[in-house]
GUFIVEX-72097 format. One line per field, with one value per residue: residue number from 1; residue in three letters; x, y, z of N, C-alpha, C in turn. Coordinates in steps of 0.05 Angstrom, whole numbers. Example, Ala and Ser with C-alpha at 12.3 -4.5 7.8 and 13.67 -1.06 7.14 Angstrom:
BEGIN
k (1 2) .
r (ALA SER) .
n_X (264 257) .
n_Y (-114 -45) .
n_Z (156 142) .
ca_X (246 273) .
ca_Y (-90 -21) .
ca_Z (156 143) .
c_X (264 258) .
c_Y (-66 1) .
c_Z (156 157) .
***
This chain:
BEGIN
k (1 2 3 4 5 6 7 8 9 10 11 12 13 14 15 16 17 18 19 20 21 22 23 24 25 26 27 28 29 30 31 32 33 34 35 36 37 38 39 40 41 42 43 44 45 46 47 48 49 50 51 52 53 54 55 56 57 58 59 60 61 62 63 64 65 66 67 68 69 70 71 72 73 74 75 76 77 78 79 80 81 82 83 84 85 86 87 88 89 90 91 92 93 94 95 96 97 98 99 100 101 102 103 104 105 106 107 108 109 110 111 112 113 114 115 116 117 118 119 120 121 122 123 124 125 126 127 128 129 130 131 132 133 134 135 136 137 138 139 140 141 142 143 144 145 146 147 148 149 150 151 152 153 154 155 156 157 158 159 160 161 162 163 164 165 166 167 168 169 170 171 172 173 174 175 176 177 178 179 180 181 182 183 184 185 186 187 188 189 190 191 192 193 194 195 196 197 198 199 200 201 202 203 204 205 206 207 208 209 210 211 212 213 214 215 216 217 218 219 220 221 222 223 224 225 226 227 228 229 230 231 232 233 234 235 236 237 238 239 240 241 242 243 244 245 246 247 248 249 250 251 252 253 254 255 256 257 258 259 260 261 262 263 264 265 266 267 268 269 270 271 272 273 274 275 276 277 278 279 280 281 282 283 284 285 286 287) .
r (UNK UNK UNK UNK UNK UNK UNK UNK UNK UNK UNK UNK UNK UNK UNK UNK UNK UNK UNK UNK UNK UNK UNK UNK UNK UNK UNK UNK UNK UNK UNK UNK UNK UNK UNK UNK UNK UNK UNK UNK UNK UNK UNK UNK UNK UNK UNK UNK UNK UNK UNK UNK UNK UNK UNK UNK UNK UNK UNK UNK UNK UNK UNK UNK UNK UNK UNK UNK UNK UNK UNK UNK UNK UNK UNK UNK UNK UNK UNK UNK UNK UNK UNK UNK UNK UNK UNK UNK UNK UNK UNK UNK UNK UNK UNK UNK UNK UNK UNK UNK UNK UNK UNK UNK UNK UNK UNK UNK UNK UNK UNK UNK UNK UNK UNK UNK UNK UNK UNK UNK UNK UNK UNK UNK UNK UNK UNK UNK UNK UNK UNK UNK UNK UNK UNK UNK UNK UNK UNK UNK UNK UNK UNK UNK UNK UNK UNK UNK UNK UNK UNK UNK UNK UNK UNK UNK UNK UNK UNK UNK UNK UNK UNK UNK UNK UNK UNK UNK UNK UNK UNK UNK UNK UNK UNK UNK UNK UNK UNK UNK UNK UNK UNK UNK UNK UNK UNK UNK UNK UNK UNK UNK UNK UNK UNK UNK UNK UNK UNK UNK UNK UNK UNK UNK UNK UNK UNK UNK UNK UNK UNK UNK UNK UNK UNK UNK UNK UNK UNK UNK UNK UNK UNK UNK UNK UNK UNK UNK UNK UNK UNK UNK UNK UNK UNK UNK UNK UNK UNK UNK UNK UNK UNK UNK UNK UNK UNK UNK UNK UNK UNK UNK UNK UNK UNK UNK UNK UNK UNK UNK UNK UNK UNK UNK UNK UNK UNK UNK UNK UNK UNK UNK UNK UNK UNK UNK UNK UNK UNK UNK UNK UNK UNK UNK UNK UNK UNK) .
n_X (1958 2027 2062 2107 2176 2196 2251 2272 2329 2379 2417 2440 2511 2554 2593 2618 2658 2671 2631 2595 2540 2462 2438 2476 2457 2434 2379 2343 2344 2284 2261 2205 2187 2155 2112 2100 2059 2037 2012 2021 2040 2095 2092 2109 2157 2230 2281 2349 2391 2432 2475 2438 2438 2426 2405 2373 2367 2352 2308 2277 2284 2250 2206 2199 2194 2138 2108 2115 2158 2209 2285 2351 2403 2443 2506 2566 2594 2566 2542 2494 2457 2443 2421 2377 2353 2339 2296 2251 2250 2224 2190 2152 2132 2161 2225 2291 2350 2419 2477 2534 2599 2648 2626 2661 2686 2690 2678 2659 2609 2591 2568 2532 2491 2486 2474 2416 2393 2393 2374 2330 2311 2307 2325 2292 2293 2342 2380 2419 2459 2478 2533 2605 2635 2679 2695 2733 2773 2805 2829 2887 2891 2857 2874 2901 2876 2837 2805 2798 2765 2724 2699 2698 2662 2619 2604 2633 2613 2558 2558 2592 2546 2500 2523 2522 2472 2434 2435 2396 2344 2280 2231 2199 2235 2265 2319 2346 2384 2424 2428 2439 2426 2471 2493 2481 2485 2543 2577 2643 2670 2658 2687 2699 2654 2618 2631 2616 2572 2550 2565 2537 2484 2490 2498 2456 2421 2437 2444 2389 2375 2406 2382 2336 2298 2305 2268 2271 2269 2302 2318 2335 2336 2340 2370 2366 2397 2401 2383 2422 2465 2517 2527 2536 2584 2615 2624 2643 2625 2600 2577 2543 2509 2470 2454 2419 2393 2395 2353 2288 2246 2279 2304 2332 2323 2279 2304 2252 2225 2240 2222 2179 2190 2219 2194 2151 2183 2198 2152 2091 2071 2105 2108 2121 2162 2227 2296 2286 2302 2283 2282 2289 2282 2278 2262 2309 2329 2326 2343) .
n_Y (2743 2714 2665 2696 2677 2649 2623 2586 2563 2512 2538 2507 2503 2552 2596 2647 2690 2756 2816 2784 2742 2743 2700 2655 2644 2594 2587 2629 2706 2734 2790 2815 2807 2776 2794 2847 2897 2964 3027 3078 3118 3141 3169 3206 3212 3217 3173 3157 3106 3062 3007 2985 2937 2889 2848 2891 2936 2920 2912 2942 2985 2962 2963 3018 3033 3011 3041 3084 3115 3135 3108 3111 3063 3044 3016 2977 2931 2893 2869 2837 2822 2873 2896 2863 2884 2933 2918 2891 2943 2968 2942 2955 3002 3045 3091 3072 3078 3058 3056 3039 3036 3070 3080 3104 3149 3211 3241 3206 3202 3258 3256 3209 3237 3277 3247 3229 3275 3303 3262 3244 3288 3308 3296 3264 3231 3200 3139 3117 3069 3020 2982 2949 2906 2861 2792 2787 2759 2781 2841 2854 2821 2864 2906 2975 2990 2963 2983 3034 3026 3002 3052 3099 3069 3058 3109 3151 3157 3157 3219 3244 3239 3265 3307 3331 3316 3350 3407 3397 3384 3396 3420 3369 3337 3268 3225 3171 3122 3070 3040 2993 2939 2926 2971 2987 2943 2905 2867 2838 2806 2834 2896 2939 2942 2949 2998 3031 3030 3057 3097 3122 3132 3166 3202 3207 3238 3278 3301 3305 3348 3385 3390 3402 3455 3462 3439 3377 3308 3270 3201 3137 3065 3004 2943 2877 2819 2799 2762 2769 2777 2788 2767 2697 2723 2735 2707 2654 2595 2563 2591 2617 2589 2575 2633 2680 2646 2663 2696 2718 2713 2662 2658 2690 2755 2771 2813 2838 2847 2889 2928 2961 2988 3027 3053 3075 3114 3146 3174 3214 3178 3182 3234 3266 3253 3248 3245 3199 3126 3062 2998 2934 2885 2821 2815 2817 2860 2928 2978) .
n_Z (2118 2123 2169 2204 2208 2247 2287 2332 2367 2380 2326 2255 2265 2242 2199 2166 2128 2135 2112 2120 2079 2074 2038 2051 2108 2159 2195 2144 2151 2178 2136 2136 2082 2068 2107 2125 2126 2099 2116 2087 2123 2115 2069 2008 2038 2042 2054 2086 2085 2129 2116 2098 2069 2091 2146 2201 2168 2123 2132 2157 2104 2078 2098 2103 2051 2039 2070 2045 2029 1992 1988 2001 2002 2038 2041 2047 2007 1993 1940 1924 1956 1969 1921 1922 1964 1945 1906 1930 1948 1899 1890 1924 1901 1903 1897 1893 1911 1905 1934 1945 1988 2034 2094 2135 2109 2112 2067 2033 2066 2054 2006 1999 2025 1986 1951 1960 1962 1906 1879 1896 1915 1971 2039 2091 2133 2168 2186 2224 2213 2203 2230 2263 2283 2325 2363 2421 2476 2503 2518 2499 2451 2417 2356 2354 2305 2294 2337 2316 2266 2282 2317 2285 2240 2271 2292 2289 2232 2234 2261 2216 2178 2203 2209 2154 2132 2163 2147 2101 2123 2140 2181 2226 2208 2216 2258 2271 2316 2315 2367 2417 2464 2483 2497 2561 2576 2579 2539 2557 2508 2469 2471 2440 2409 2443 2479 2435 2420 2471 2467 2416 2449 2481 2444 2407 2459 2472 2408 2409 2435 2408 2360 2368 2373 2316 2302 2288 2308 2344 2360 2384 2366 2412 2391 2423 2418 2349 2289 2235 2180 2209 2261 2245 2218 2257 2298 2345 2312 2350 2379 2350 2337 2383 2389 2421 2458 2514 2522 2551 2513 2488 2448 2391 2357 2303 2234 2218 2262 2283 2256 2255 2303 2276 2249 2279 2303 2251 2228 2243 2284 2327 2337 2387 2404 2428 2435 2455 2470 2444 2468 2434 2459 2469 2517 2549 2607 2598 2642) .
ca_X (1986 2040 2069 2124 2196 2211 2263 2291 2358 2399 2412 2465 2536 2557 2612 2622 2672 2662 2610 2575 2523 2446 2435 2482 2456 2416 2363 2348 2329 2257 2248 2185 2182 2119 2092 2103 2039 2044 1986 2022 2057 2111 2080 2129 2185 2263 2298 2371 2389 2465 2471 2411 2435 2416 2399 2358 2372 2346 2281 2274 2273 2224 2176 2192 2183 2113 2091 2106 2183 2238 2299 2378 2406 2477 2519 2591 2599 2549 2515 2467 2438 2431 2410 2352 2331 2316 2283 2226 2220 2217 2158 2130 2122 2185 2245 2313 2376 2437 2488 2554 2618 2655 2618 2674 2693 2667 2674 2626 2579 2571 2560 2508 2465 2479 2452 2387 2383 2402 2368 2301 2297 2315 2327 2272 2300 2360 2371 2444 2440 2504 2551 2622 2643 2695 2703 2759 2769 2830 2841 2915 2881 2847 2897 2894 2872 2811 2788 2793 2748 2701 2687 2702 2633 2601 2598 2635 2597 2535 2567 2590 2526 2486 2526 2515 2440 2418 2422 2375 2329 2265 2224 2184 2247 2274 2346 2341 2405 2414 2444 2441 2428 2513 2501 2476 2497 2571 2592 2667 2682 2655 2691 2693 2630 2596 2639 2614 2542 2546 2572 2515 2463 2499 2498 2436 2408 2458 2433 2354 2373 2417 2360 2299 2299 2307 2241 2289 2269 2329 2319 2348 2330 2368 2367 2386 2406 2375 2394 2443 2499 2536 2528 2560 2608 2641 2617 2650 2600 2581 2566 2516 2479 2461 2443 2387 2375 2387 2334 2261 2238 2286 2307 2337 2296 2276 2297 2225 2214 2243 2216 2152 2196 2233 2169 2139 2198 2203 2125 2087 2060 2121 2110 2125 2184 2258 2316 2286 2309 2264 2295 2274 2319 2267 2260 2333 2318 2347 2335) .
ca_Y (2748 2683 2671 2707 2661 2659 2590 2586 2552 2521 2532 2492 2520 2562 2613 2671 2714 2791 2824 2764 2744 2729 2671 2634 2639 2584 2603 2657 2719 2748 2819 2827 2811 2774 2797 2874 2912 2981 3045 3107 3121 3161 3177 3217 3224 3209 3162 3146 3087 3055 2979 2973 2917 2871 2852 2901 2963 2916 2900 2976 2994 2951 2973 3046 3037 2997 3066 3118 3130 3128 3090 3103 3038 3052 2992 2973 2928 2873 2878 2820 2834 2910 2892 2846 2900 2944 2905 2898 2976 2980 2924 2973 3030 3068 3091 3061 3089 3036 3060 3024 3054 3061 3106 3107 3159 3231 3255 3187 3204 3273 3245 3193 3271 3292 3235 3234 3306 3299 3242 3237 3309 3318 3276 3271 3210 3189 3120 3107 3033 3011 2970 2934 2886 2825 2787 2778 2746 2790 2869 2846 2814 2881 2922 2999 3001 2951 2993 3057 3022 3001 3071 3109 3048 3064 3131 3174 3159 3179 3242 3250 3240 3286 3334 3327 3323 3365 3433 3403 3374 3410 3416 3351 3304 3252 3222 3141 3116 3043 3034 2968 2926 2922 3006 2992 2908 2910 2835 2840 2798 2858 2917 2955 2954 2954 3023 3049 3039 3069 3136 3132 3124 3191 3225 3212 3245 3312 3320 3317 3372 3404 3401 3403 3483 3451 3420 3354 3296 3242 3172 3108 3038 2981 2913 2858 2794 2809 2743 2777 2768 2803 2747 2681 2731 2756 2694 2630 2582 2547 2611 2637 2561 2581 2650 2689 2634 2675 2723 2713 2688 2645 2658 2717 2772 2771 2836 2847 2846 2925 2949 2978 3009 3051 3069 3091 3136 3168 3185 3226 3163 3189 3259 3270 3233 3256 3235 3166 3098 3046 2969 2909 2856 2794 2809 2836 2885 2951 3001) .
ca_Z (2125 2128 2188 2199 2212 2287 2292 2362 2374 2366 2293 2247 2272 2224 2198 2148 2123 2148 2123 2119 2068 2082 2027 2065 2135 2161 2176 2122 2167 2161 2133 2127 2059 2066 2127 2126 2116 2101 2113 2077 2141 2110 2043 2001 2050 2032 2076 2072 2113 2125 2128 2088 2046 2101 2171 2212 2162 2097 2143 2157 2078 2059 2114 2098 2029 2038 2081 2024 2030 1969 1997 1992 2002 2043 2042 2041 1990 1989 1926 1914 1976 1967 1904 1927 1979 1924 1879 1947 1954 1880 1877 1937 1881 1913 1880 1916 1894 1907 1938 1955 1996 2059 2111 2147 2100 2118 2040 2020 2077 2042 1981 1998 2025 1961 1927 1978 1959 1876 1862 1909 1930 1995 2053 2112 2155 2163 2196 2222 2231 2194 2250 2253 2307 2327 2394 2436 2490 2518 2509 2480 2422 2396 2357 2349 2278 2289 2351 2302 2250 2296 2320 2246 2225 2287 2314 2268 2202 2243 2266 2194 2168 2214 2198 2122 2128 2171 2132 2083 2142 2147 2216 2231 2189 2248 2254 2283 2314 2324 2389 2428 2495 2497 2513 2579 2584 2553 2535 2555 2489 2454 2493 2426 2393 2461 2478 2405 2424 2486 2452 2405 2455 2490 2424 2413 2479 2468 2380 2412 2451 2404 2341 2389 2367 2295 2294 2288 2331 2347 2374 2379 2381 2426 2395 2432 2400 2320 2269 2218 2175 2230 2277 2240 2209 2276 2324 2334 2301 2366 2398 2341 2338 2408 2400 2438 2474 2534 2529 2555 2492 2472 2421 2370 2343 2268 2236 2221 2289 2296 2232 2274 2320 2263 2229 2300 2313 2233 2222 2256 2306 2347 2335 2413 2420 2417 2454 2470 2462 2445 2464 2426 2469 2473 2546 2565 2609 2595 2661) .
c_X (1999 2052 2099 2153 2208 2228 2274 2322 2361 2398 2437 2493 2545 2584 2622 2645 2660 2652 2592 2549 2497 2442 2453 2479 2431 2406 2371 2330 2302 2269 2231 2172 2155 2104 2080 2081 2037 2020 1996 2028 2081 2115 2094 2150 2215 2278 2335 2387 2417 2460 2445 2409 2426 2407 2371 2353 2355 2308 2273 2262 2252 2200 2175 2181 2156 2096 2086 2138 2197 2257 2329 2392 2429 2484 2543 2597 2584 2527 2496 2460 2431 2409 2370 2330 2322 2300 2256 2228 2216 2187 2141 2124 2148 2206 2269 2338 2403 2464 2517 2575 2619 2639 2636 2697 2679 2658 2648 2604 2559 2564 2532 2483 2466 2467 2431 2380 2382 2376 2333 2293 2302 2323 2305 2273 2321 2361 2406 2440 2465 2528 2575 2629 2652 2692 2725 2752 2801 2830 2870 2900 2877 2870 2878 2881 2848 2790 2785 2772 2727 2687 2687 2667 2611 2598 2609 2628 2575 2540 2575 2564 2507 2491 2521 2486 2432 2416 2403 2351 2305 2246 2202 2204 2256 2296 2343 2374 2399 2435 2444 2437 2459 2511 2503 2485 2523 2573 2621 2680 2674 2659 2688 2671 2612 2600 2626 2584 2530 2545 2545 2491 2470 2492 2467 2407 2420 2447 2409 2364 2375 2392 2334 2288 2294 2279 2250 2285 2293 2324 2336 2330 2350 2365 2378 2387 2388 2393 2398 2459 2528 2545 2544 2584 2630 2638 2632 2630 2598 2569 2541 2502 2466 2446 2417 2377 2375 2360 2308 2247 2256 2303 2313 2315 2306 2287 2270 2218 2219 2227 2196 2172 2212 2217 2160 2154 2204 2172 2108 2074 2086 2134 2121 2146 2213 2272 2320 2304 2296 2282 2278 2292 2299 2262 2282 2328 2338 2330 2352) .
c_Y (2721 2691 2681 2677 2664 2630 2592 2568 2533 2525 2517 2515 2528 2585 2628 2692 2741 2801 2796 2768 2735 2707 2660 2630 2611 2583 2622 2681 2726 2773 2838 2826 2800 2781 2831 2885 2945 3006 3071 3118 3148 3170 3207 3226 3200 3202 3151 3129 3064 3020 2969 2944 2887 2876 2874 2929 2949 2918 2930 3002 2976 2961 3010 3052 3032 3025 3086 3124 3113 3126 3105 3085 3046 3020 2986 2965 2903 2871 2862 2827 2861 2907 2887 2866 2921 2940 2901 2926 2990 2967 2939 2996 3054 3066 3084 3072 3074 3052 3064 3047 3057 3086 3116 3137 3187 3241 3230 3194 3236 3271 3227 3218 3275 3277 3234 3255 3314 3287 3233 3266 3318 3294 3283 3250 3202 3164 3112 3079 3012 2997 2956 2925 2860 2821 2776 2770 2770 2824 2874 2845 2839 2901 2960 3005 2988 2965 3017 3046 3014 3023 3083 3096 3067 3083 3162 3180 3171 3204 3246 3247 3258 3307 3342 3336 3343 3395 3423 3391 3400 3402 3386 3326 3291 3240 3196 3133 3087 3042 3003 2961 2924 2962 3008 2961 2894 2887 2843 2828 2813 2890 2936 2967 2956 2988 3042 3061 3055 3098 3140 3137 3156 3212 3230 3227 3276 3313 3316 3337 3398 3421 3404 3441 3482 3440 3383 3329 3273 3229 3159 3088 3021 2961 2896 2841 2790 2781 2755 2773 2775 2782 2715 2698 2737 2739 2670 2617 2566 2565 2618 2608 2568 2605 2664 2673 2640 2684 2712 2699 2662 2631 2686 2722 2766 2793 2842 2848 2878 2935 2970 3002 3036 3065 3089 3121 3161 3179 3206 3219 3170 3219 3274 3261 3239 3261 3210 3146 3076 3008 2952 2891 2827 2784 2818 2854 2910 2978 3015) .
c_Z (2131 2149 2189 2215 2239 2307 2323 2357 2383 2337 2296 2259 2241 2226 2174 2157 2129 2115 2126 2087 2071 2072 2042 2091 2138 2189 2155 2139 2150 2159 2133 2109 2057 2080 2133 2125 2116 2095 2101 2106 2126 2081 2036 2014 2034 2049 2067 2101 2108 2133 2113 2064 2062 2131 2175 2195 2130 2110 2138 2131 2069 2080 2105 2074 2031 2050 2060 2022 2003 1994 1987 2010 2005 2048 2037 2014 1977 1969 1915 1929 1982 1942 1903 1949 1966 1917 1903 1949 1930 1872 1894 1927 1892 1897 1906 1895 1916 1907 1954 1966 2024 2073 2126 2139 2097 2085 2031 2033 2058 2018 1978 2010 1999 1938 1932 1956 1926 1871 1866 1913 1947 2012 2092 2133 2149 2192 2202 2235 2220 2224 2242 2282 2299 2365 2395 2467 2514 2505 2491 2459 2407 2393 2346 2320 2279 2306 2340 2275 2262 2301 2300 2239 2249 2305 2301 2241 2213 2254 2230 2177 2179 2199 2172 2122 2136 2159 2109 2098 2134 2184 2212 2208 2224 2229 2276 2281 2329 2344 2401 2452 2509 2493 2549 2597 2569 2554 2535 2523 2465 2459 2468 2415 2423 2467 2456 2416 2450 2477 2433 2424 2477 2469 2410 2432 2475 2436 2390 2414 2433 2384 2352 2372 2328 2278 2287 2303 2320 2370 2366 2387 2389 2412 2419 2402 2372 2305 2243 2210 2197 2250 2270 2228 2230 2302 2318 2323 2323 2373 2377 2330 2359 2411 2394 2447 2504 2551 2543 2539 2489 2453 2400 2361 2311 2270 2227 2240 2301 2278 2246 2287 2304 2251 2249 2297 2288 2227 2250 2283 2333 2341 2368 2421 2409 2440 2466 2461 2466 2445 2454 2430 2466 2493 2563 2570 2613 2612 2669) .
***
């Protein structure tokens, strides 16, 4: 196994247009792509996973695929990099079906079920992991229409997508929401997306309950500080040369560094577990 890419900070200062693209980050995050190893973990299940064209949601499909899972590939609009996260869960013998569009849009969310369910079969994990965030420095600054797209990305696509899936769910599928360290440690210069993730990390604790009867288990994981397009796209560029150097380590998480934790929580190694939230901060402690 090569070693996996773990740079500390600072990096070069840097800055991207929204969504951001990975080829131009420097570093180039890990995935996993070389380090991944995969045991048939979730051998013939159907995952459909938002954000998957990069970051922590591209890491996620290549580990699910490497277990046994076919892939739909949700993503705005980024398509070399959706592209490229295919093309690993097609070299892992999985079928990936590519599929661009706004989640923010309840009619696309039921459409990306119906391609799950069309095109693979069904759908047996769903992975809301898709995010949108800016900082401000003042509550003035943010206007009403950016704090309605923020929540619309992050809180009502996964409520629109639940709802979608779950009548074709069977008992033992799981539902993974990516919540965050800003649920329980808000950064004022992120009052929106920190607000978003709080609501998921609520809504997540109220659908265990609701699908518990369902046979349904629902988690979340927290990141903290993950190295993604997300980060020079929506940071000044001194702030994301610097970051994760808070944390205990150091230093930002890879996204290969969650992939485990999303595998744990969709296979049956976390057959026992629903309602949790599993943090991967780099030492921020979340009590």
């Amino acid at each position: 196994m090569t070693e996996a890419r773990r740079p500390t900070p600072p990096h070069p200062e840097q800055h991207q247009e929204p969504p951001g693209k990975t080829a131009l980050m420097e570093p180039v995050p890990d995935h996993g792509e070389r380090t991944y190893r995969g045991d048939g973990k979730l051998k013939g299940k159907v995952a459909l996973i938002t954000g998957a064209d990069s970051g922590i949601g591209k890491a996620v499909a290549i580990a699910f695929a490497r277990e046994g899972a076919d892939v739909v590939i949700s993503y705005l609009s980024e398509d070399e990099d959706a592209q490229d996260t295919a093309r690993w869960v097609e070299e892992a013998g999985r079928r990936a079906v590519v599929a661009p569009g706004d989640i923010k849009s309840e009619d696309h969310c039921k459409a990306l079920v119906k391609r799950a369910v069309d095109e693979l079969g069904g759908i047996d994990i769903l992975v809301n992991n898709a995010a949108f965030q800016r900082t401000y420095a003042d509550i003035g600054d943010i206007t009403a229409e950016e704090w309605d797209e923020t929540f619309r990305t992050n809180i009502y696509a996964p409520f629109f997508l639940t709802k979608a899936a779950v009548p074709h769910m069977k008992a033992g599928s799981s539902i993974i929401n990516t919540t965050s360290i800003q649920s329980r440690q808000p950064s004022p210069q992120l009052l929106a997306y920190a607000s978003t993730k709080g609501a998921i990390s609520n809504f997540t604790a109220g659908l265990a309950e609701m699908l518990a009867d369902k046979g349904i288990r629902v988690n979340a994981v927290a990141p903290g500080p993950i190295w993604t397009p997300l980060i020079p796209s929506t940071m000044p560029a001194e702030k994301a040369a610097k970051f994760g150097e808070q944390t205990l380590m150091k230093r930002a998480g890879q996204p290969a560094e969650l992939a485990g934790a999303y595998v744990l929580l969709a296979s049956e190694l976390g057959s026992y577990m629903t309602g949790a939230v599993i943090p991967v901060t780099g030492g921020e402690i979340m009590i």
